[in-house]
C-alpha positions as CSV (number, residue, x, y, z in Angstrom):
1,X,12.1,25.1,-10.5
2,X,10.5,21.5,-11.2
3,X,9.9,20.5,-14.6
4,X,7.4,21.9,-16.8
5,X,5.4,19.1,-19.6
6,X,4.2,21.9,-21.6
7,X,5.0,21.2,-25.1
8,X,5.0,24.7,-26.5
9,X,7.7,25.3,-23.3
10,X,10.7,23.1,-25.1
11,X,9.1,23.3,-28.8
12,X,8.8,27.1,-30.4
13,X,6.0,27.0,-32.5
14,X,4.7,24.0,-32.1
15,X,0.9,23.6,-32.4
16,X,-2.2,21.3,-32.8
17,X,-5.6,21.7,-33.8
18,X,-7.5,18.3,-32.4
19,X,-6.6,16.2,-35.5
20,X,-3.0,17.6,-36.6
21,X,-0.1,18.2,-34.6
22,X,2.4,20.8,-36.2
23,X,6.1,21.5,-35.5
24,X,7.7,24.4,-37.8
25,X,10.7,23.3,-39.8
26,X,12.8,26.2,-37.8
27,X,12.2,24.5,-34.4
28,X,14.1,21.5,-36.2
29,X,17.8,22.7,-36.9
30,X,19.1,19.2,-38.1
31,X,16.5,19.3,-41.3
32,X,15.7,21.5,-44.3
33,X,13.1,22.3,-46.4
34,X,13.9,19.7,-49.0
35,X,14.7,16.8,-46.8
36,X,11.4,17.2,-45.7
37,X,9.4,17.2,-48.3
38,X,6.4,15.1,-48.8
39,X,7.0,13.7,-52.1
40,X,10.9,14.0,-52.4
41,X,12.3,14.2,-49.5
42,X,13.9,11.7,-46.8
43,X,12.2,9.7,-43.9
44,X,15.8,9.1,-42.6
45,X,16.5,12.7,-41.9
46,X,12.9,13.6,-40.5
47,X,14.2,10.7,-38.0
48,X,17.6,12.3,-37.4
49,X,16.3,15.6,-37.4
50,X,13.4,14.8,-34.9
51,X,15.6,12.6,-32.4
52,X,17.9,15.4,-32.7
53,X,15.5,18.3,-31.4
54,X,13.8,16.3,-28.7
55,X,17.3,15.2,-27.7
56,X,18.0,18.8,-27.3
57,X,15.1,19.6,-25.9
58,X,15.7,17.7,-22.9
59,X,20.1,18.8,-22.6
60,X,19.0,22.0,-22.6
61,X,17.1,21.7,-19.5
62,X,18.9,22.9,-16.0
63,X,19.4,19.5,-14.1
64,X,16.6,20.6,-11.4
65,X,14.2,21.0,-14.1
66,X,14.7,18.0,-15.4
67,X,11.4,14.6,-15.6
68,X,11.9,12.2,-13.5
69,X,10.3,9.4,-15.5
70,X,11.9,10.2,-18.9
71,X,15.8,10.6,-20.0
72,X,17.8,11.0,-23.0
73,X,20.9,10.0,-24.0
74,X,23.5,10.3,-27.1
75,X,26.7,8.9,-27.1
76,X,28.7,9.3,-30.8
77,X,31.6,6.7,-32.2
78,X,34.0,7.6,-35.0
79,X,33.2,5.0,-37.9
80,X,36.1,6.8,-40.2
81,X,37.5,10.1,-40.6
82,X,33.8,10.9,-42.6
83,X,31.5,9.4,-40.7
84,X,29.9,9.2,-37.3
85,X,28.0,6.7,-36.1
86,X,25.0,8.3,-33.6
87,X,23.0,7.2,-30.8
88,X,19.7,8.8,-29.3
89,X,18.1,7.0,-26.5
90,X,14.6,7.9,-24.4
91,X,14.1,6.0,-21.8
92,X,10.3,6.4,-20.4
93,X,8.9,5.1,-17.5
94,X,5.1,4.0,-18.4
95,X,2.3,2.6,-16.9
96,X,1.5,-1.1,-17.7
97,X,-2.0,-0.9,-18.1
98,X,-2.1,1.8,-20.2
99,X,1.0,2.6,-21.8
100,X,1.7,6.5,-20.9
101,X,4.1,7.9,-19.2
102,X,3.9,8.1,-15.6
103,X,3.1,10.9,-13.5
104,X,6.2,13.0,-12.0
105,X,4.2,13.5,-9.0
């Protein structure tokens, strides 16, 4: 099989209407209701959480269905016995002249 770019393909749920793009909380395992709240809640787990599915997104895939012009990567270190330090890396390969990714074709 050869990879598929459609988003709602990797992303249950996800939607967008022209101006908004949408991505149920339930698609996002690493993030709850409250550390995503709009007035109270926490930009650094909306980051964690977010990295974290689209990280996901692209381990689950078999290796044949994998982009050829985007990776991921994580890689965790042991700070203590309470704390791990975590790093999520996309790589993309873009276009100069206009900034998008480029074709797998």
């Amino acid at each position: 099989m050869a990879f598929d770019a459609t988003p709602t393909t990797h992303i249950s749920g996800l939607s967008e209407d022209g101006t908004d793009l949408t991505i149920p909380l339930a698609s996002i395992a690493e993030l709850t209701a409250a550390e995503a709240d709009a007035s109270s809640g926490d930009i650094r787990q909306i980051t964690h959480g977010l990295a974290e599915m689209l990280f996901k997104v692209y381990d689950d895939m078999a290796s044949e269905d994998l982009p050829t012009k985007v990776s991921a990567t994580r890689t965790d270190r042991s700070i203590d016995a309470s704390t791990l330090e975590r790093t999520i890396s996309f790589t993309f390969e873009l276009g100069v002249t206009a900034g998008d990714v480029v074709a797998e074709s």
